[in-house]
Each structure stands twice: as C-alpha cells, then as structure tokens.
C-alpha positions in Angstrom: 139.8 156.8 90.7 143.0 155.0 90.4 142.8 153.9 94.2 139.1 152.4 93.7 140.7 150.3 90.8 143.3 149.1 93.0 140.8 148.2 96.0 138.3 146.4 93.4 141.2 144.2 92.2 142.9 143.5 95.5 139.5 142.2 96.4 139.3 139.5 93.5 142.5 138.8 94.0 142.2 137.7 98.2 139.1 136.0 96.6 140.6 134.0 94.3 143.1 133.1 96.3 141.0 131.9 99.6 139.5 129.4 97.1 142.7 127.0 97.4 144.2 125.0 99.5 147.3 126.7 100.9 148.4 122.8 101.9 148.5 121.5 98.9 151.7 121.7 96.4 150.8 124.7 93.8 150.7 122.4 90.7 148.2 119.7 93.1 145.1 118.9 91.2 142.8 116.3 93.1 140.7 115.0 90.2 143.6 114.3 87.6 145.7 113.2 89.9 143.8 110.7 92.2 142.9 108.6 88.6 146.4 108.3 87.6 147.8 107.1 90.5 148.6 103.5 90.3 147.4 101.3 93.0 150.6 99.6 94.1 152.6 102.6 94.8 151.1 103.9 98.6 152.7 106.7 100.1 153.9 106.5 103.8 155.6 109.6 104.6 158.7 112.0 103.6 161.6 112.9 105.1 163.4 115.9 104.3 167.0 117.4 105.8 170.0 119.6 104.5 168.8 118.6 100.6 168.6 114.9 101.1 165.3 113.8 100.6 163.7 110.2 101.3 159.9 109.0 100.9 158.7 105.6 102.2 156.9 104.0 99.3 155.4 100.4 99.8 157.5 100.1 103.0 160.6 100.7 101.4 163.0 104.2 101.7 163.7 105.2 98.3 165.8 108.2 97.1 165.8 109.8 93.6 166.9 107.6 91.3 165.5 104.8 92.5 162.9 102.2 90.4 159.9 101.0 92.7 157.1 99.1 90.4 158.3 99.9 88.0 158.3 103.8 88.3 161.7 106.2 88.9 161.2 108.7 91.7 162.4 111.9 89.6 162.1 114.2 92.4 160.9 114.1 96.3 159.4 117.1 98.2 157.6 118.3 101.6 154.6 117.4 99.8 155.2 114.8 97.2 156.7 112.6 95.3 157.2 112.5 91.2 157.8 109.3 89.3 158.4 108.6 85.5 158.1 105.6 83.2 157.9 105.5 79.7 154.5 106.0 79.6 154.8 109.6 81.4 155.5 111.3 84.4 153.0 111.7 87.7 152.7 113.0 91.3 152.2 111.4 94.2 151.0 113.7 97.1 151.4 112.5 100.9 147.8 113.8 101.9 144.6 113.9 99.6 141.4 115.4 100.8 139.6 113.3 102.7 135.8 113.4 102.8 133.5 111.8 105.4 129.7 112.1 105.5 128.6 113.3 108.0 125.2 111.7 109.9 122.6 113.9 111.1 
C-alpha cells in the first residue's frame, strides 16, 4: 500500500512540475513582472565569468552598484537582472515568452 502512495504522488509531482518553464529563473512570474517593468530600461544581454557579472542595459555595461534611470542594479544573474529605488525592488529577465499568431 505504502508503494501505491508513493507512485500516486511521484505522479503529481512530475505533473506539477512539467507545467513550468525550466528556462525561466524559479521566482519568474510573466504577468507581474512584464507590468512593472519600466519602459526605458531594455535589456541587451548578460555576461557572466568567475563571479563578475555585467548586463548591457540601454547600451551601457553596468555592474552592481551602478544607477541607470534612476534604478540600482542590486544583483545580476544568467537570467536577470534586479534593480531598486525607493519605490521597491523589481526583475528584469533577459528573455520573456514570446507569442506569435499563427495564420492558418
């Protein structure tokens, strides 16, 4: 009985976890995210090495500790970028979902 238990849950579990996106950071969420993201800070790239971090924001390398519009980068990873200002804290991912109709 025990090992049906443990098959029952393994197979919620893989369920539940097929349903994200392994590409995405694990505290990504599309919907918040995308509305708080101000429109003068655009994303390029980011370059990571040895614990040195850099992203290109606006067309301009910027390190943590660095002010851009206003915002200080906090903290850089593979996948994104964190900024602060008095008015709160925020991610900035380097890919969103993209979504194209497709024409029948």
């Amino acid at each position: 009985m025990k090992n049906y238990v443990v098959v029952i849950l393994f197979f919620f579990i893989t369920i539940g976890y097929a349903a994200t996106d392994p590409t995405m950071p694990a505290d990504w969420n599309l919907q918040m995210q995308a509305s708080r993201i101000p429109k003068d800070i655009i994303l390029s790239g980011i370059l990571t090495s040895n614990h040195k971090a850099i992203a290109v924001i606006n067309a301009k390398n910027v390190r943590v500790g660095d002010v851009i519009s206003g915002y200080e980068i906090t903290k850089i990873t593979q996948h994104a970028v964190y900024l602060k200002n008095n008015h709160g804290s925020i991610m900035v991912p380097l890919y969103s979902q993209v979504s194209v109709p497709i024409k029948d």
